[in-house]
Residue, then its C-alpha position, 0 to 999 in steps of 0.5 A: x500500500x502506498x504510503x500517504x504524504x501528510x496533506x492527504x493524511x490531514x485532508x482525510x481527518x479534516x486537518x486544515x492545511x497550513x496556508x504558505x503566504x507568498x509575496x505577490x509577483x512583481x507586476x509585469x509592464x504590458x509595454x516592450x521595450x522598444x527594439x534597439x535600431x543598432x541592433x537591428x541595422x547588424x542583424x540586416x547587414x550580416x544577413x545581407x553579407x550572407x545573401x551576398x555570398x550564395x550564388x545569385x538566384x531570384x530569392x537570393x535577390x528579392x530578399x537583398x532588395x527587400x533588406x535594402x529598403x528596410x536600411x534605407x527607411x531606418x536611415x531616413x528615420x534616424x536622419x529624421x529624428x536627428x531633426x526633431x531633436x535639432x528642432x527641439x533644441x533651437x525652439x527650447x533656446x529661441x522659443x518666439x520664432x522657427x524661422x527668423x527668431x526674433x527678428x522684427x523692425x525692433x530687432x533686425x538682427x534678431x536673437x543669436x544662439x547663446x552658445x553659438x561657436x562663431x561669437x559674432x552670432x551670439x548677438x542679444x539686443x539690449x534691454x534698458x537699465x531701468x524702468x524708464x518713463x519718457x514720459x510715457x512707459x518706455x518697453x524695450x520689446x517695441x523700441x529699436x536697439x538704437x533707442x534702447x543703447x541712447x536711452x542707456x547712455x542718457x543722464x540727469x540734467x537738463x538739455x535744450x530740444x528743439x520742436x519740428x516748428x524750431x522752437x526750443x524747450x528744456x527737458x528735465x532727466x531724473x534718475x532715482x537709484x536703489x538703496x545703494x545709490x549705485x544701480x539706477x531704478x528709474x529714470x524720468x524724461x519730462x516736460x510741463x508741456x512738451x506732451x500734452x493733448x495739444x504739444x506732442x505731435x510737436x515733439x521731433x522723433x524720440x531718435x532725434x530728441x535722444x542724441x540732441x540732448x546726448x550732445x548736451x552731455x559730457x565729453x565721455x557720454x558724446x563720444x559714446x553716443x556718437x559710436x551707437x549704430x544708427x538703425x539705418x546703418x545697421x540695415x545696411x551692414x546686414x545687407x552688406x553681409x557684415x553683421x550676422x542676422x539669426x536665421 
């Protein structure tokens, strides 16, 4: 008579059986890896090294071409997702425009790649020091880089402008500093009159009013006023070639 183990044993007496806990397997992802292209693109080129070396016959070479087009696709794909990833890059470093970043009538050499290898296309348009009312509320994103390098060099006083009738008036810079009394928090270029309903269409071309009154300063400040690129020079070097626009 066969022995008996002791669960049939215990089943027979009605004995509970004692109950094994085991840890629940670790969940298995439903998702496969994705296959490696490298892999993938060695297995084709020893198989079409192998076909090569039979003796030619019409399977032989129906499964080259077949093979042959399978490497031509993976190389567009990879040459397509070397795209994507360059395309990624340049919108996470210049996210405004794809084409011409940045470039505008404000801007017109618009926004270079900070890390850009030739350091003449690294090229960034200033923005203004401080808050400045002029007096209306100066935005560096609507006024030209000319504007904005004069506006920069500009300092407390007053200077003499003349109006487009060649009347003459005198305005009034401000600046107020920070705590430091080093760093400027803002700057204020005003006139009782000069801006009001029935004056302002007076007033000669915010380029035009800057540099008069930058003449007006001392010998350091003229001289560097007078270096500041016009826009219309700036134009023109671009067309020359000789300043990089960011394309």
């Amino acid at each position: 008579m066969a022995k008996k183990t002791q669960e049939e044993l215990d089943a027979m007496v009605g004995n509970p059986v004692e109950e094994v806990t085991t840890d629940p397997p670790a969940p298995v992802s439903s998702t496969p890896a994705p296959p490696d292209p490298w892999t993938i693109l060695d297995r084709i080129s020893r198989a079409m090294e192998a076909l090569t070396a039979r003796p030619a016959d019409d399977t032989s070479t129906k499964a080259l071409e077949i093979l042959s087009a399978a490497v031509q696709r993976m190389s567009e794909s990879n040459i397509e997702g070397a795209k994507m990833l360059t395309q990624e890059h340049r919108r996470a470093n210049r996210p405004s425009n794809e084409v011409v970043p940045n470039r505008s009538v404000f801007n017109r050499r618009g926004e270079g790649l900070v890390d850009d290898p030739d350091p003449s296309r690294r090229y960034k348009k200033p923005d203004l020091k401080c808050m400045m009312l002029l007096p209306w509320m100066a935005e560096a994103a609507s006024m030209t880089r000319e504007e904005v390098e004069l506006c920069n060099l500009l300092e407390a006083g007053s200077y003499i402008v003349r109006r487009q009738d060649r009347t003459k008036l005198t305005m009034e810079v401000q600046i107020r500093y920070k705590a430091d009394n080093i760093t400027p928090s803002t700057l204020i270029v005003n006139h009782e009159t000069a801006f009001n309903n029935d004056n302002f269409r007076n007033m000669p071309p915010l380029v035009d009013m800057l540099r008069e009154m930058l003449k007006q300063h001392d010998a350091p400040v003229r001289q560097a006023a007078a270096l500041v690129m016009s826009d219309e020079e700036e134009e023109a070097m671009i067309e020359a070639g000789e300043l990089s626009v960011s394309v």
